[in-house]
C-alpha positions as CSV (number, residue, x, y, z in Angstrom):
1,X,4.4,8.7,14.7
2,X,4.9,10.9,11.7
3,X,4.8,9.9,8.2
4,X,8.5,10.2,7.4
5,X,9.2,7.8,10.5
6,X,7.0,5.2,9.1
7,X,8.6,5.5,6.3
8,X,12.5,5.1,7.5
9,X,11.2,1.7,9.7
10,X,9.8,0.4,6.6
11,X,13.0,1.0,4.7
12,X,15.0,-0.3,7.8
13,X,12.7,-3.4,7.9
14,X,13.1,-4.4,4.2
15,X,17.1,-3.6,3.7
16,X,17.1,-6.2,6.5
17,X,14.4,-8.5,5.0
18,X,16.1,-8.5,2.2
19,X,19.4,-8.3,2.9
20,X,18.7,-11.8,4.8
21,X,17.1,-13.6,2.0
22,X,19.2,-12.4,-1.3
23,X,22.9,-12.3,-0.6
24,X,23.6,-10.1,-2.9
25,X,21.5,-7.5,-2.2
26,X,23.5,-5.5,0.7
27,X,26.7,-5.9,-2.1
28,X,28.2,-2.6,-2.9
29,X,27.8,-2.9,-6.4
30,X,23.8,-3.4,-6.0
31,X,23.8,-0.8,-3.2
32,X,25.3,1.8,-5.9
33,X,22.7,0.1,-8.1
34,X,20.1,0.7,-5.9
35,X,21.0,4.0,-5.0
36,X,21.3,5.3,-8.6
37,X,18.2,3.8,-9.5
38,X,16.8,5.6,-5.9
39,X,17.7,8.9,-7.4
40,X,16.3,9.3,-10.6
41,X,12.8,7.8,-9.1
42,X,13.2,10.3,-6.2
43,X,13.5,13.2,-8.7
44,X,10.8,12.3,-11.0
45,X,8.6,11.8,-7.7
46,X,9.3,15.5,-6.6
47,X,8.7,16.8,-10.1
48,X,4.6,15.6,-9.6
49,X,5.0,16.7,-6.3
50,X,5.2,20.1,-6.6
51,X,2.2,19.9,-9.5
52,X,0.1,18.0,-6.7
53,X,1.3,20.8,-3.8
54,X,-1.5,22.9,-6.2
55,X,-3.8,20.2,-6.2
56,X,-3.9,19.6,-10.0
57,X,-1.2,16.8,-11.5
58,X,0.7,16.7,-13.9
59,X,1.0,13.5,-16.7
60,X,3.2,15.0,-18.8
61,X,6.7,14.4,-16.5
62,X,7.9,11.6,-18.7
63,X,7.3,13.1,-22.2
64,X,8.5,16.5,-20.7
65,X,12.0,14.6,-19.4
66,X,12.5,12.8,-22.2
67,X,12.3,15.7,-24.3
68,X,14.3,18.2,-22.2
69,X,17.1,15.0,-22.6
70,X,16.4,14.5,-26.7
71,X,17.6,18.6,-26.6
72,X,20.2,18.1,-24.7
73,X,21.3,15.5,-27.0
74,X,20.6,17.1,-30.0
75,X,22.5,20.5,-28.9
76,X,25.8,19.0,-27.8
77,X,26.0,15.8,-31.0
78,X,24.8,17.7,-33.6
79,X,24.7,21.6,-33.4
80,X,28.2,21.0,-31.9
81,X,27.3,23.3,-28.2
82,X,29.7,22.2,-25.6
83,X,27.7,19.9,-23.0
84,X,27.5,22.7,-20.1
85,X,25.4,24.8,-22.8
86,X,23.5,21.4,-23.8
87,X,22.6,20.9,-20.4
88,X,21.3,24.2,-19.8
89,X,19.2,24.1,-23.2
90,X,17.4,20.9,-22.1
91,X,16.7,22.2,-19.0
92,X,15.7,25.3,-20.3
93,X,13.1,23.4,-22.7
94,X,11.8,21.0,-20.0
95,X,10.8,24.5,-17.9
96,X,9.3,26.1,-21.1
97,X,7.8,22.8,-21.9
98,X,6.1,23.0,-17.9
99,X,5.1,27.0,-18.2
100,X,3.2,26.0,-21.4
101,X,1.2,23.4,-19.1
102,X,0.6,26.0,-16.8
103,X,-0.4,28.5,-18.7
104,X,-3.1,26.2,-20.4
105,X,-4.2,25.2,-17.7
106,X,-5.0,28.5,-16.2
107,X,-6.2,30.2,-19.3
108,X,-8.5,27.1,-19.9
109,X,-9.8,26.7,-16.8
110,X,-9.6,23.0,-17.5
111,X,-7.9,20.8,-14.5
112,X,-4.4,19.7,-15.3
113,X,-5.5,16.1,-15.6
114,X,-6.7,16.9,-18.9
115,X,-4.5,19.4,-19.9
116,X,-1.4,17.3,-19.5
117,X,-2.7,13.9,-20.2
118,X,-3.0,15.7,-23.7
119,X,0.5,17.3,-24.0
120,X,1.9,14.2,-22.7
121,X,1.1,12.8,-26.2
122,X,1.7,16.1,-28.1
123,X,5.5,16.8,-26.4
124,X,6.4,13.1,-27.2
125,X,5.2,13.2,-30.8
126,X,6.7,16.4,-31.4
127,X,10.1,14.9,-30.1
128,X,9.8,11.9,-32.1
129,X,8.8,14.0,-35.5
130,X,11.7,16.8,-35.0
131,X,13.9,13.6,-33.8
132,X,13.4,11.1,-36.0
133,X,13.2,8.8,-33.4
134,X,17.2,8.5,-33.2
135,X,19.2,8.4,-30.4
136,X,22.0,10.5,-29.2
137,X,25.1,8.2,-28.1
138,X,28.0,10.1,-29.3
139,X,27.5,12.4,-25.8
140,X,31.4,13.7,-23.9
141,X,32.3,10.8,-21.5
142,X,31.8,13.2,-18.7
143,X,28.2,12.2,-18.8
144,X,28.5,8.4,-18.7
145,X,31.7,9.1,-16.2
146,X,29.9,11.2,-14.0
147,X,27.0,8.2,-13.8
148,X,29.4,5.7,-13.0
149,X,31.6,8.0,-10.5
150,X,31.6,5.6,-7.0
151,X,32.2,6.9,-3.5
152,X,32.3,5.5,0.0
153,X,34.1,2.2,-0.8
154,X,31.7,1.8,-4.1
155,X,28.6,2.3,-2.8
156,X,27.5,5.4,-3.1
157,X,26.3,7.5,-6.6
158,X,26.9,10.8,-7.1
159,X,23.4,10.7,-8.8
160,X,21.7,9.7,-5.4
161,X,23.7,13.3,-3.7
162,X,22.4,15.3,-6.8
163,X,18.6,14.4,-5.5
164,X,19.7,15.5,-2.2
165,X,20.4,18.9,-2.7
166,X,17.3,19.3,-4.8
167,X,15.3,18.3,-2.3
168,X,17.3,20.5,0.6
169,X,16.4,23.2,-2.0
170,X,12.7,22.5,-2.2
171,X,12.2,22.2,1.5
172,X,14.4,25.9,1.9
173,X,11.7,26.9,-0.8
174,X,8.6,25.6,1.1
175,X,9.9,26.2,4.7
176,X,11.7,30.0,4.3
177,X,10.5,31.4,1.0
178,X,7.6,33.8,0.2
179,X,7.1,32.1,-3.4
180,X,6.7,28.8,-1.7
181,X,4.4,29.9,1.3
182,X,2.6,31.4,-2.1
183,X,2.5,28.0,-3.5
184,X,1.3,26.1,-0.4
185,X,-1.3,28.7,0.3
186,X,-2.7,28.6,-3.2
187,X,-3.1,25.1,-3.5
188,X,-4.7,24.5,0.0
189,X,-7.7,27.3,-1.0
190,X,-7.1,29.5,-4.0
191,X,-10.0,31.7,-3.3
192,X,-8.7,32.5,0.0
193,X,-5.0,32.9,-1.3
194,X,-6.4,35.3,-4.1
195,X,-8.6,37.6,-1.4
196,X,-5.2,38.0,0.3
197,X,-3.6,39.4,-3.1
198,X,-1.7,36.6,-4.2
199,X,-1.6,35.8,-7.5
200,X,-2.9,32.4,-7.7
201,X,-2.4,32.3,-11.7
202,X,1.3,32.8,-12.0
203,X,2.0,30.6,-9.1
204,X,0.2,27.4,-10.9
205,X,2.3,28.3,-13.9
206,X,5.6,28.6,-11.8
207,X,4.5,25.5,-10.5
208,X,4.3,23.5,-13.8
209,X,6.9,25.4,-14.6
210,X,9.4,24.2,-12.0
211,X,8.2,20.2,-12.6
212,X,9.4,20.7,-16.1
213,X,12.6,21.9,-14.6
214,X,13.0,19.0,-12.3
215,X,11.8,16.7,-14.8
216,X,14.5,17.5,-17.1
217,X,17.0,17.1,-14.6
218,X,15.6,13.1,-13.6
219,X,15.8,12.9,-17.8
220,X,19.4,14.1,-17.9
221,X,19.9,12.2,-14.9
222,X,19.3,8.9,-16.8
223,X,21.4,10.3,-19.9
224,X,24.1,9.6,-17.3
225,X,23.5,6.3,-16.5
226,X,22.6,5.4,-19.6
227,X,26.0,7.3,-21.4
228,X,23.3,8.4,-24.5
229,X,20.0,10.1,-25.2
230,X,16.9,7.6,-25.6
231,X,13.6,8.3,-27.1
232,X,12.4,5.3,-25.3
233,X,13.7,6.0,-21.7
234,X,10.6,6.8,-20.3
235,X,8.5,4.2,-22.0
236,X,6.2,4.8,-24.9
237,X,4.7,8.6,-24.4
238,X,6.7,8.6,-21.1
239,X,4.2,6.1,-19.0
240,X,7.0,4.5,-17.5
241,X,7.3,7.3,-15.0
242,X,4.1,7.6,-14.2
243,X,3.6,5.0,-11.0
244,X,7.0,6.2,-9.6
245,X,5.8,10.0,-10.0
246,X,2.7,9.4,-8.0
247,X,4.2,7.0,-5.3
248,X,7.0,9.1,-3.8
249,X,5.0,12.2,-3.2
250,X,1.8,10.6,-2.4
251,X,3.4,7.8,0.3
252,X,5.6,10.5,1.5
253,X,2.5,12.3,2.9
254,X,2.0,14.7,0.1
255,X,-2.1,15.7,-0.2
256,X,-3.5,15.3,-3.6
257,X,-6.0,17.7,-3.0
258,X,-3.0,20.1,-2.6
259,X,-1.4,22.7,-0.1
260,X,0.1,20.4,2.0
261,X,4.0,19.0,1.3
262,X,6.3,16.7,2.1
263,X,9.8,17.1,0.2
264,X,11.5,14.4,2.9
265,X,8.6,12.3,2.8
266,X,8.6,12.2,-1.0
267,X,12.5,11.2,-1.1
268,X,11.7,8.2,1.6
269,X,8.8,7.1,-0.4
270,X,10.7,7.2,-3.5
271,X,13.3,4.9,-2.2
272,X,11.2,3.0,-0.6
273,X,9.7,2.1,-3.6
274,X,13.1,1.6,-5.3
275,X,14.3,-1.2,-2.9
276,X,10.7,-3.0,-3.1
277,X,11.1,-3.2,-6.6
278,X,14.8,-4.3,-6.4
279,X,14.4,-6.4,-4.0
280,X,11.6,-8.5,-5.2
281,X,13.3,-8.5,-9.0
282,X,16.9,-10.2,-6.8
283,X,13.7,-12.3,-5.1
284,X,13.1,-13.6,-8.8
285,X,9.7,-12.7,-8.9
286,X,8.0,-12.1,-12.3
287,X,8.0,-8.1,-13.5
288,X,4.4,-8.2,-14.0
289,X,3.9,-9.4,-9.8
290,X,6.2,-6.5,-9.4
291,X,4.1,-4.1,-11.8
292,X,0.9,-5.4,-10.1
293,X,2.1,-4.9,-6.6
294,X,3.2,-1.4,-7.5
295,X,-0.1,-0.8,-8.7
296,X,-1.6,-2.4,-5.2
297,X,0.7,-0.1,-3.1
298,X,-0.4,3.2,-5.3
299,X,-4.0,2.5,-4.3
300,X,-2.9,1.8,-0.9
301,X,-1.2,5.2,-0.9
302,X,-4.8,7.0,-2.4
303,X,-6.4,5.3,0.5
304,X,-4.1,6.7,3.0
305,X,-4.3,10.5,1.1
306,X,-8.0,10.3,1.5
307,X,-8.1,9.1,5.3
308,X,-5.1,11.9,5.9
309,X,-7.7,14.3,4.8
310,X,-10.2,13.4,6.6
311,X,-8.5,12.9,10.2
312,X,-7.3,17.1,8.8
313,X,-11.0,18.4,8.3
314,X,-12.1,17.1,11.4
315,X,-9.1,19.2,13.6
316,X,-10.3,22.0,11.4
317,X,-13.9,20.9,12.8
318,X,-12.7,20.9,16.8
């Protein structure tokens, strides 16, 4: 049974668990709910993931979001850009604000744990400083329009069809593309990838590089659920999307010792995550039990990586 199967029974099993004990949880409004809520997790779970495909990780996705969205707000309210151009310019920042990762990293030498855990606090307090902490409401109503847009009787986001096609795109990147064979090679044994003339460097910076991207695009993704631009959407120094960003990609089947992906994997174990945690909040259990068993499930998950590794070295072994 592969990983991605597992993962769809386990969704099947708890829409039906708890469908059964909350009425109101198979509702269209709390399946739109859900599926919104789905998509922005699913996106900032494949913007670690394609950190991790290197082996390294990257802290940073929240303050790097958040700040690709304070941009975005800042170029459309106040210098007046129309919102396309806004849009671009966060997005824009958030890969600028990955490539500088990257770049440290590999001139450093230093793994990306510390290297981001560090710019994590230094993009958020630059935000806050250039900022002023305020928030950016007065955005077109095509933003908050386009986050409320229903289809299929109600149901359905257009946020949740947005995290689709990325995620078609990275798995035509991984599956059909040079640059991501590069990728996949380079984090499974850089030494190896490097003796065969790729150039390991630039593909850990495209790497960081395209998290940034994707994390600005969960950020702006919030912007339009939210209608505005929040310094505090991604919890203080962007923690808040840290559990989510290591649970899709590392439940989906994603190594954390790198070169080894799962983009479909990711999205399941990204939603799956989404309808625990909905779920047991419509069950009425506390936050913190929720937190907690969030917590539980990402060691479960670590457990899983490192016996999926070791079932791999031995059918290298035979």
């Amino acid at each position: 049974m592969t990983n991605e199967f597992g993962l769809i029974v386990l969704i099947a099993v708890f829409i039906a668990a708890f469908g059964l004990l909350t009425p109101g949880f198979l509702s269209p409004f709390n399946l739109f709910t859900l599926g919104r809520t789905a998509a922005i997790n699913v996106m900032i779970g494949l913007s670690m993931m394609v950190v991790i495909v290197t082996g390294g990780l990257n802290l940073a996705v929240g303050a790097i979001g958040v700040s690709a969205a304070m941009a975005c707000g800042w170029l459309i309210q106040d210098a007046g850009l129309p919102w396309p151009l806004g849009i671009l310019g966060g997005l824009a920042l958030g890969a600028a604000l990955g490539f500088v990762n990257g770049w440290t990293v590999v001139r450093s030498g230093l793994h990306s744990f510390i290297i981001t855990l560090a710019s994590m606090s230094i993009f958020f307090g630059l935000m806050i400083f250039l900022t002023r902490g305020e928030s950016y409401r007065e955005l077109p109503a095509v933003f908050s329009g386009f986050g409320r847009l229903k289809f299929l009787g109600n149901t359905l986001s257009p946020l949740l069809l947005v995290a689709v096609v990325v995620a078609l795109l990275l798995v035509m990147l991984y599956r059909f593309t040079v640059t991501g064979r590069e990728m996949l090679a380079a984090g499974a044994k850089p030494e190896a990838a490097a003796l065969s003339g790729i150039r390991v460097d630039r593909v850990f910076i495209a790497c960081h590089a395209l998290s940034g991207l994707l994390a600005g695009i969960a950020a702006l993704m919030l912007v339009a659920r939210n209608g505005a631009a929040l310094p505090s959407m991604a919890g203080q120094l962007g923690q808040d999307w840290l559990l989510p960003a290591f649970l899709g990609p590392v439940l989906g089947g994603t190594l954390l010792s790198g070169g080894r992906v799962s983009v479909v994997g990711t999205f399941l174990g990204a939603f799956l995550v989404t309808l625990l945690t909905s779920g047991l909040l419509l069950l009425q259990v506390g936050e913190f039990w929720v937190q907690a068993f969030l917590g539980l499930l990402l060691l479960l998950a670590v457990l899983m990586d490192m016996a999926r590794r070791s079932v791999l070295a031995r059918r290298r072994m035979v």
